[in-house]
N, C-alpha and C positions, 0 to 999 in steps of 0.2 A: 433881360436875357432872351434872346432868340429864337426859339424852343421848335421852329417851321413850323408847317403848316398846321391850322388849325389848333397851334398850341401843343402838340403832339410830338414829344422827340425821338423821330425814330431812330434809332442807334445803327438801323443801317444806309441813314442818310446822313445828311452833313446837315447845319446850320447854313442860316443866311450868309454867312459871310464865307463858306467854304469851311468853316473848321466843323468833325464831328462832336457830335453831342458827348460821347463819354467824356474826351477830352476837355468839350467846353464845360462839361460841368466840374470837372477836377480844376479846371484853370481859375474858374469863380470861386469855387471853395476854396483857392488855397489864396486867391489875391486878399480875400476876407480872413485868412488865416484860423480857418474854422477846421475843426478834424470831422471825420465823418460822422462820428459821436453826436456834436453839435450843430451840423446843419439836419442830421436827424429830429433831433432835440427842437428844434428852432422850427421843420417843416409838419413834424408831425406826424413822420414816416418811420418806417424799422432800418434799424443800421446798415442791416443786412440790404433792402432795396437799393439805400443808396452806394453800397456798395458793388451790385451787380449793374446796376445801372452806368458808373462808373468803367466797372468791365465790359460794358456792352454785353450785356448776356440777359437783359430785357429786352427784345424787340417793337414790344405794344404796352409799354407802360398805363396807368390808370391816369386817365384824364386829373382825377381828383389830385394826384400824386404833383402830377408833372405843376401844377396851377401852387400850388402848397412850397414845391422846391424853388418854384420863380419866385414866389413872397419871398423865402428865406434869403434868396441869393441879389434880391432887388430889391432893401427894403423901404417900403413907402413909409407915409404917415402916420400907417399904424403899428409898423413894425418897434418890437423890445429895439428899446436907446440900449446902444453897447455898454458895458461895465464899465465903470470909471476905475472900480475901488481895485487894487488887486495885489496881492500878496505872495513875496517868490524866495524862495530858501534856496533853489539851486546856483547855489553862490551866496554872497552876502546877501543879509537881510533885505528884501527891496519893499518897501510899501507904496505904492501910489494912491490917495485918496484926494477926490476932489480935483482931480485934473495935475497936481503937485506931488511929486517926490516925498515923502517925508523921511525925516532923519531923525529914528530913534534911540540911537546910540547905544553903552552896553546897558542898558538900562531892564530891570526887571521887567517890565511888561513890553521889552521887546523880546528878551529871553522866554517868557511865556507864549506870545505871539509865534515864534520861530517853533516851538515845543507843539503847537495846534495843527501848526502848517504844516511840517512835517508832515504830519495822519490828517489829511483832513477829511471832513464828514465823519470821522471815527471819535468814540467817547474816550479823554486820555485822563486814568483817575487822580484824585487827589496824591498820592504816595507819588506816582511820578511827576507833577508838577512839584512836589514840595524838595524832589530830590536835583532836580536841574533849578531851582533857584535859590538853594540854602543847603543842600548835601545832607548830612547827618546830624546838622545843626540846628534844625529850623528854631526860630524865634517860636512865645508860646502864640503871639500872633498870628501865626503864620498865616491862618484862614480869613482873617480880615484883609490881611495885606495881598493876600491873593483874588478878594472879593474886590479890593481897592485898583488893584492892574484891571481885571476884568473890567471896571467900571470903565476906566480909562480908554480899552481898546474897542470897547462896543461905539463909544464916542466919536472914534476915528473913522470906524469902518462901517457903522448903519447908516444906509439901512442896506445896502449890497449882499454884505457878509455878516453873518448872523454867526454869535458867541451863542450858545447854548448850555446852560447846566445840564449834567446827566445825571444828577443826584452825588449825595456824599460826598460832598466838594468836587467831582469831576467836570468839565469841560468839554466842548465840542467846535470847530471852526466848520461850519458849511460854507459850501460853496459850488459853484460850476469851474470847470476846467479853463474859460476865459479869466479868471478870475484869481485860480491856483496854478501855481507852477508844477506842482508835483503831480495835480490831478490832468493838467493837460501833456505831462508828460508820456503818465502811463496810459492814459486815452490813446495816444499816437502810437505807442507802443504796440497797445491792442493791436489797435489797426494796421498795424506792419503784421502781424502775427495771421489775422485772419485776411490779406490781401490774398488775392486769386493770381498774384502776379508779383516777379521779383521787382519790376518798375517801381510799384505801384509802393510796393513795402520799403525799395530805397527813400522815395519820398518823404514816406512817413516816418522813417526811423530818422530822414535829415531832418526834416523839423522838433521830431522828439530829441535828439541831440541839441540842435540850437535852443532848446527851453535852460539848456544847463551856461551859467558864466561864472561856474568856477569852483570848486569845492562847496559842500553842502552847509552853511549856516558858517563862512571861513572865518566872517567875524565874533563868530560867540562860542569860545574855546570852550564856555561849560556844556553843550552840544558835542562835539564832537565824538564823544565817545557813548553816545546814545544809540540802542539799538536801531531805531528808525535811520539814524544817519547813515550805518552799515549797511544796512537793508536797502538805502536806498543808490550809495555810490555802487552797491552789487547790480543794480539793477541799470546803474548806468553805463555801466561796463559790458555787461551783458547785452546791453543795445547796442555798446559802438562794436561789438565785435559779430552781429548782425548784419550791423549796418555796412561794415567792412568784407563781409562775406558776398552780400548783395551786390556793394559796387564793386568789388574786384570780377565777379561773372558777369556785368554789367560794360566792363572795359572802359569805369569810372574812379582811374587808379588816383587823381589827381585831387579830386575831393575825399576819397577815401585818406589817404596824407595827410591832409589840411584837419579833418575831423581828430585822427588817431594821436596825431602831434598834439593837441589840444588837452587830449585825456592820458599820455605816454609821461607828463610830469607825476600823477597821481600815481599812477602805476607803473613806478619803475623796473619792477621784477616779473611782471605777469608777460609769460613765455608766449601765450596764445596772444596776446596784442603786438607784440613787438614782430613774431612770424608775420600778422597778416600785415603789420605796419611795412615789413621788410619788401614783401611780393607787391605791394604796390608803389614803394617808392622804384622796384624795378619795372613795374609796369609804366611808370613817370620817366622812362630812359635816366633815371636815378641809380644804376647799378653799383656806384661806388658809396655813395651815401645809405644802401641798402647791407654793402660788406662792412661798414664800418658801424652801422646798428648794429651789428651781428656783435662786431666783436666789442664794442663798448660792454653791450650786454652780458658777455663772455664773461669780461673784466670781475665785472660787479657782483655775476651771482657767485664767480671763485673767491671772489676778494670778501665777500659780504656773507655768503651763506656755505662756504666752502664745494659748492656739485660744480657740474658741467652740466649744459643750455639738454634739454629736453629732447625727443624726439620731433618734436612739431618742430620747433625752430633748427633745428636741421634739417628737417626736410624743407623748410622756406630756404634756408642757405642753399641746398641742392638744386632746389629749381632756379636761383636768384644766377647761379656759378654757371646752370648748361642751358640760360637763360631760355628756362620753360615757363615763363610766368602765364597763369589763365589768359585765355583770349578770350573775346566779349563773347557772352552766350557760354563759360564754361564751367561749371559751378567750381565751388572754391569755400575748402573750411566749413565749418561746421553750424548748423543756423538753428535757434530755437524758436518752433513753431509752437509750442505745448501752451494752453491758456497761464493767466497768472496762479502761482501754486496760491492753495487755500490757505487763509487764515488760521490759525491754532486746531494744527491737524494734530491729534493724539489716536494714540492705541499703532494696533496695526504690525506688531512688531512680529508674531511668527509669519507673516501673510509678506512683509518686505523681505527678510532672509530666505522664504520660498521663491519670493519671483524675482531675485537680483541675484540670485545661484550663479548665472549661466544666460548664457544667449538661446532662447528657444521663443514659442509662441502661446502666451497664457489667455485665456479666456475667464475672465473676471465677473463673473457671474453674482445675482442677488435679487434683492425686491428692490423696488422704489422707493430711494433716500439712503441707502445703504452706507453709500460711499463708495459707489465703484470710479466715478470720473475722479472724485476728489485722490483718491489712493493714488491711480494711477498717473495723475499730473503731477504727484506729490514725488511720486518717486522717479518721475521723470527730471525734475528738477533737481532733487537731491543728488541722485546719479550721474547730473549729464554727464562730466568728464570722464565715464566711462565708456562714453560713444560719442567720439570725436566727429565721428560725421554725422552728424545732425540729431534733433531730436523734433521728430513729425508730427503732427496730429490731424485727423480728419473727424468731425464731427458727422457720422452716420445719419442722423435725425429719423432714426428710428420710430420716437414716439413726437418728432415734430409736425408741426401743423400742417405741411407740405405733403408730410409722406417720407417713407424714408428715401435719401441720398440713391441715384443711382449710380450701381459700381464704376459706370466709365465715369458720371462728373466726381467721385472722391478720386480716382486717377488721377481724373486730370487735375484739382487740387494738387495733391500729394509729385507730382512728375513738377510742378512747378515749385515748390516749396524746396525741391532736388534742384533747382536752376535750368530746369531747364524751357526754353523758349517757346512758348506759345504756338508758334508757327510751324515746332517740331514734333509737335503731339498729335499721332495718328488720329484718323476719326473711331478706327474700330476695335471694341473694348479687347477682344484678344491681342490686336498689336499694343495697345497701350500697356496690358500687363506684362508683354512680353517685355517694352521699353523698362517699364517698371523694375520687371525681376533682375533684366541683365544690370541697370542703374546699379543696386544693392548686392551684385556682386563685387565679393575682398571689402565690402566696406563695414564698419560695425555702428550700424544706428539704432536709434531705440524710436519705435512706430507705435503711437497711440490712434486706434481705432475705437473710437467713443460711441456709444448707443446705438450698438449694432442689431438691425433688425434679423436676422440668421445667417444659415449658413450660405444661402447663395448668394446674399450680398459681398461678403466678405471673400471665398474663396480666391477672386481674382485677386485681391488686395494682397493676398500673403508673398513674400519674399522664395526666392526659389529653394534657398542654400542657406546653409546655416552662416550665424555670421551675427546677425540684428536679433535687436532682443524688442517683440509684437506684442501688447500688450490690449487685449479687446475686453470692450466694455458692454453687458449686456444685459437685460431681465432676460434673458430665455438662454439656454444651456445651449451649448455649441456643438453636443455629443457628435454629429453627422460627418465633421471634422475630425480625421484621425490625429493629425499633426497638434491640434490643439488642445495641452492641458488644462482639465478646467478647476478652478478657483472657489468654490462658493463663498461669497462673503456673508458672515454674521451679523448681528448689532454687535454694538461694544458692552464690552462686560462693564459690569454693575458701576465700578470704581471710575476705570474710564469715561463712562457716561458722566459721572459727575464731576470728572476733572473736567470735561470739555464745556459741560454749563459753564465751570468757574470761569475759564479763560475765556468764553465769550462776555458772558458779563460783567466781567470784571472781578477781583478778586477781594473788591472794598464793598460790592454789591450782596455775595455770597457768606462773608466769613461767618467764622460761628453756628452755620445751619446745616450741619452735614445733614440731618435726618430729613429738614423739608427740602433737600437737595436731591436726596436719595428718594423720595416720594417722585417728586418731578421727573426723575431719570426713569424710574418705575413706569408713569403715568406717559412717558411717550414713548416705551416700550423699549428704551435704549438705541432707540433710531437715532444714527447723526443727523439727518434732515430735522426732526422731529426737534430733537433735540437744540440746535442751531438756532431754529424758528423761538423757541421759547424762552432760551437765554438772550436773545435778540430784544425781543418785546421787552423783557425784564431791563435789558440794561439801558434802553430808550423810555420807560417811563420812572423818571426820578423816584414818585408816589409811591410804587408798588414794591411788597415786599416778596420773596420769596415765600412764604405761606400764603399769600394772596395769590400769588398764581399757580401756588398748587391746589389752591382751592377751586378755580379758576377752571382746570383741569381735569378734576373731580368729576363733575358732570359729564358723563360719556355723552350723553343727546349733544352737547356742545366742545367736544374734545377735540373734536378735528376743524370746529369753526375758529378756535382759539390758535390750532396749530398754522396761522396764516399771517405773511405779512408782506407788504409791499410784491413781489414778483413771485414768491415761495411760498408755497400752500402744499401738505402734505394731499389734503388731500385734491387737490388738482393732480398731483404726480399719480395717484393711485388710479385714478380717473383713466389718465393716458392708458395705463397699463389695460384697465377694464372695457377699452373700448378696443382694443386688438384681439378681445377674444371673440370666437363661435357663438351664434343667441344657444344654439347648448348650454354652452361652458358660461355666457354669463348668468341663463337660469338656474343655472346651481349655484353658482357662485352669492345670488341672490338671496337664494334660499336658505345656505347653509349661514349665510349672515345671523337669520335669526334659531340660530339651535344653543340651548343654553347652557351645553355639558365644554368638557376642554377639549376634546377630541374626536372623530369618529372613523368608523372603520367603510369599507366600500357597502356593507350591508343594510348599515342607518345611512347613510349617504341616499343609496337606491331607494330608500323606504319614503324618507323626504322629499324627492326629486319624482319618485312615481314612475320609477324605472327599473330595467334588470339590471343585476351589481356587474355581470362582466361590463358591458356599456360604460355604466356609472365611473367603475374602476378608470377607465380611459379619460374620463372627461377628470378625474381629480390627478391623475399624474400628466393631465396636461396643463391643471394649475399648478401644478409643483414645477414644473418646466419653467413656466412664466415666475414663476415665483409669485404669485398669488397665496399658495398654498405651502406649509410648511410638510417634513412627515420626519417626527420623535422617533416614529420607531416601526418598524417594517408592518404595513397594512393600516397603519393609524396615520389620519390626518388631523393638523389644525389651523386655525388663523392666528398671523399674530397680532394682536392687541387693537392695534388701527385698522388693520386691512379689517377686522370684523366690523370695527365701527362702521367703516366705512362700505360694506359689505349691506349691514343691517338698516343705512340708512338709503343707500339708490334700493334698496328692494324697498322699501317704504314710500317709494316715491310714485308706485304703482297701484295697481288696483287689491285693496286687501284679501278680497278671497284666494288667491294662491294661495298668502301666506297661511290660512287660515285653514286648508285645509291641508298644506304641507304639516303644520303641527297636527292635524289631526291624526294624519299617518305616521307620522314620530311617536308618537303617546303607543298608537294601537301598537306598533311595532317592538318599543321596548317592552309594551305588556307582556305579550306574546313569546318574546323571545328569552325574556327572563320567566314566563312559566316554564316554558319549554328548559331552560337550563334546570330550574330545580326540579323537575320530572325526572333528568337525568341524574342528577344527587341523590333521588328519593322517588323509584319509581313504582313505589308503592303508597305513594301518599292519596291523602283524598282529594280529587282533583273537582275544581268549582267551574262554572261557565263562566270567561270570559268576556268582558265588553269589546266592543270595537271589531275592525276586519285585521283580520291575521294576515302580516305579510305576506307576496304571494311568492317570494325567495330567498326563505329565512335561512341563519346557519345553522347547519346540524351538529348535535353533538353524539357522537359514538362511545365516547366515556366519560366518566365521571371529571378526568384530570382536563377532556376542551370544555366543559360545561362551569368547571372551577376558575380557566384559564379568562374564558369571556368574562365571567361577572368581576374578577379581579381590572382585568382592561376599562369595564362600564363601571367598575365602582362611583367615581368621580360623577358621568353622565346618570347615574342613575337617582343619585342625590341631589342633581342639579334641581 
């Protein structure tokens, strides 16, 4: 590949042969049929590079990079030989291994095979293997005969794709997305989702489309009615009508056709596919074939479900009859940009009936791990069909490695995600919001703003008029914003926490152990992160029991090294948050790490810190802001469970005398201040001298009832 001069592709040069570099390197990845996942994967680089690179929106890429993506896209002699082995559900069973087709027939350990692929890289347990190859019947065999398939298909497909036990007779199929159907379908997916351009996303949603040849698993009728198979024709459905959104503003009405016709057998009643099928067979100078979709569709849902065709598809009929179909460049229908919803999202139920009220602008506020992105994708997903025109997402990158997003590049993100054209978008951020606001006028979308670093970032970003329902993701309170109400999120209560261990690790993993379940949920504080992280480990290592990793866990000097795995580490997240703050606010925050009581007020704060309490007062409700810092109860602060850990271990990381003389001031201080309370109880007692230096801004007490009020407050810190 070409890369000009000195190996350097400038993006605002052309290659040797005339064509530019974004292009030519989209052209190479897609002759290789690689998504941007796996030329990533394969270079060595972040998805993300290749993806702006792509856009043109690197100008002076890294040498290193640009040398790393020429390997990938030209591979030599030492480049990874391509996957032989590979395995595809979207349609009948397909295996290729060995350069050969193979033809498993209805055969058990193809029905098990097809049961893997589905999830792959995911652990699928015994109960559900035993129920799609025997039902309610199994043999007492079963588990031999399932160890005897298994034997059979590792046979087939090593060393490529790799069978894994998960423990308790469970199952795993690994693999890369050259390799899985389903895994390279949602890959491409992704990559439509986070394209910076509707091009770009058409692309990627045609080829995520062409991964599918035909109903999901068409030949293994005891699949069919498997959740995974739901889940996954949902998800294919929800791409062609993506896909069909893109091409039809694109004035790519003729592949849009050929795609929708392909998927319109599976889906004969779904109103929103047949509307965009109809606009672009009128876009295909098809106008009659477009009126007679119409009313075929008429026929079937009077004849079949007793209604009349929906609002959508009569407005497709309207525009098809005064032939207003989109011209290129004009957006059209409704498009999901929202990442993939989470896995076994539980709780959360007064927090959904709050923000699904109504069309307004919520501010989703928490600590780190909470579940503020996961909520809001979640109920972005759930609800779309109540916001027919789109559902958006901009990733803030608040606490990202970059810095966070500036307001005009999430614009211009978000103006294009609208359809609108590249070449249309102002350079300056006030006309872009303007473009923005008027865009989201009469229209009702629902706008996820993820990891927003404050208020100035976001104000351009808000919709003018009511109408769309805004959804922002944040550690820090939005308060400066009058328009937006704000949300704090909790952990999940006690129960919660331990249903979601179950569902992550399984349900053949956990039974029987409500108590070292409930210990576990306890030991990560009820954090979903936290949490996530630990049922994760659990269900990835067969050996380990559930009291093994609560034991595991026990150890606070090692609680937050255990809460880590692969890309997710609690306390990495906690980290980002600690480095946004003031060296103030992180010297406290250091300090208060090692205080050994549950709570404290701005008084002991200032005593440990070596400061006056007004000051002090400001730096602890600037953690409460950030959510570092919790407060029970008016004037009281505390950490919760990890954030201290993790609190008490970067102060450790430092030179010990601070800490060493912040407890010195802590001791004198509650000495002091608890003589002084019982002076006030008994001020005729006989009174002894003191050790230590007496705060120099202690509280007063003027009677008996604040002298009573405090030691009730310190009871706990004072036994500590």
């Amino acid at each position: 590949m070409d890369t000009g001069r000195g190996g350097h592709p400038h993006t605002d040069h052309t290659a040797a042969a005339g064509e530019p570099f974004p292009a030519l390197l989209r052209r190479r990845r897609a002759e290789l049929g690689l998504t941007q996942a796996e030329l990533a994967r394969r270079a060595g680089v972040s998805v993300r590079a290749v993806r702006y690179l792509e856009q043109g929106r690197i100008r002076k890429p890294r040498t290193a990079s640009v040398r790393q993506l020429v390997a990938a896209l030209e591979p030599g002699p030492g480049a990874p030989a391509p996957a032989t082995t590979r395995v595809g559900v979207l349609g009948p069973l397909l295996v290729e291994a060995g350069g050969e087709q193979q033809h498993l027939g209805d055969t058990r350990w193809a029905r098990l095979l097809g049961l893997l692929a589905l999830q792959p890289n995911r652990p699928v347990g015994v109960d559900d293997i035993v129920d799609v190859l025997w039902g309610s019947r199994p043999p007492r065999s079963h588990l031999d005969l399932i160890g005897s398939s298994v034997r059979r298909l590792r046979a087939l497909l090593h060393p490529q794709l790799r069978l894994t036990a998960t423990g308790h007779g469970g199952y795993r199929l690994e693999g890369v997305p050259e390799q899985l159907d389903v895994l390279r379908f949602d890959t491409l997916v992704e990559e439509a989702r986070a394209a910076g351009d509707r091009e770009h996303a058409f692309r990627a949603l045609g080829e995520a489309m062409a991964c599918w040849r035909g109903p999901v698993l068409a030949d293994h009728s005891a699949l069919h009615h498997h959740p995974a198979v739901a889940a996954l024709s949902r998800r294919r459905l929800s791409a062609a009508l993506a896909f069909a959104d893109a091409g039809i503003s694109l004035g790519r009405h003729e592949e849009v056709v050929a795609q929708l016709e392909t998927v319109r057998d599976d889906e004969p009643m779904h109103e929103g596919l047949h509307a965009r099928l109809m606009v672009a067979l009128a876009g295909s100078g098809r106008q009659a074939d477009a009126l007679a979709l119409f009313d075929a569709l008429h026929s079937r849902l009077a004849t079949e479900l007793g209604i009349e065709p929906g609002p959508e598809v009569r407005a497709a009929q309207l525009h098809v009859l005064r032939q207003e179909v989109p011209a290129a460049g004009q957006p059209f229908g409704s498009s999901n940009y929202l990442p993939r919803d989470v896995d076994h999202f539980v709780g959360r139920v007064a927090e959904t009936v709050r923000l699904t009220g109504g069309t307004a602008v919520y501010g989703i506020c928490g600590m780190a791990g909470v579940g503020k992105t996961a909520l809001a994708v979640h109920l972005g997903h759930r609800f779309a069909d109540r916001f027919p025109d789109g559902q958006l997402f901009a990733d803030l990158h608040a606490h990202g490695a970059e810095g966070p997003l500036a307001p005009a590049a999430a614009l211009d993100s978000l103006l294009r995600q609208l359809g609108v054209d590249g070449a249309r978008i102002p350079d300056r951020l006030d006309q872009r919001a303007a473009l923005w606001r008027s865009l989201l006028v009469g229209r009702t979308a629902l706008v996820v703003l993820d990891d927003a670093a404050g208020a100035a970032q976001v104000r351009p970003l808000l919709p003018g008029g009511p109408g769309s329902l805004v959804l922002i993701t944040s550690r820090t309170r939005l308060t400066s914003i009058d328009t937006v109400t704000t949300l704090s999120l909790d952990v999940l209560a006690p129960a919660e926490a331990a249903q979601l261990l179950t569902r992550v690790a399984g349900p053949d993993r956990t039974a029987g152990q409500d108590r070292a379940l409930g210990e576990i949920a306890g030991l990560c504080g009820h954090l979903p992160l936290a949490l996530r992280i630990a049922a994760a480990r659990l269900r990835d290592r067969p050996l380990w029991t559930v009291r093994h990793l609560a034991g595991l866990l026990r150890d606070e000097h090692r609680r937050l090294a255990e809460l880590s795995t692969g890309d997710r580490s609690v306390g990495a997240a906690f980290t980002l948050s600690y480095r946004q703050l003031t060296e103030p606010q992180q010297r406290l925050f250091r300090l208060l790490g090692e205080f050994p009581g549950t709570d404290v007020d701005a008084f002991a704060a200032a005593a440990i810190a070596g400061r006056d309490p007004h000051g002090t007062e400001r730096l602890l409700e600037d953690l409460v802001d950030v959510h570092l810092l919790a407060q029970p109860a008016l004037g009281r602060y505390r950490f919760h469970d990890l954030i201290r850990d993790h609190a008490r271990a970067t102060g450790r990381t430092g030179a010990a005398a601070p800490r060493e003389a912040a407890a010195s001031r802590m001791f004198d201080y509650y000495l002091h201040v608890a003589g002084q309370a019982a002076d006030a109880l008994e001020p005729t007692r006989k009174r002894f001298p003191l050790a230590g230096t007496p705060p120099a801004a202690p509280p007063r007490f003027a009677t008996e009832a604040e002298a009573l009020a405090w030691l009730a407050a310190e009871r706990a810190n004072l036994a500590a």
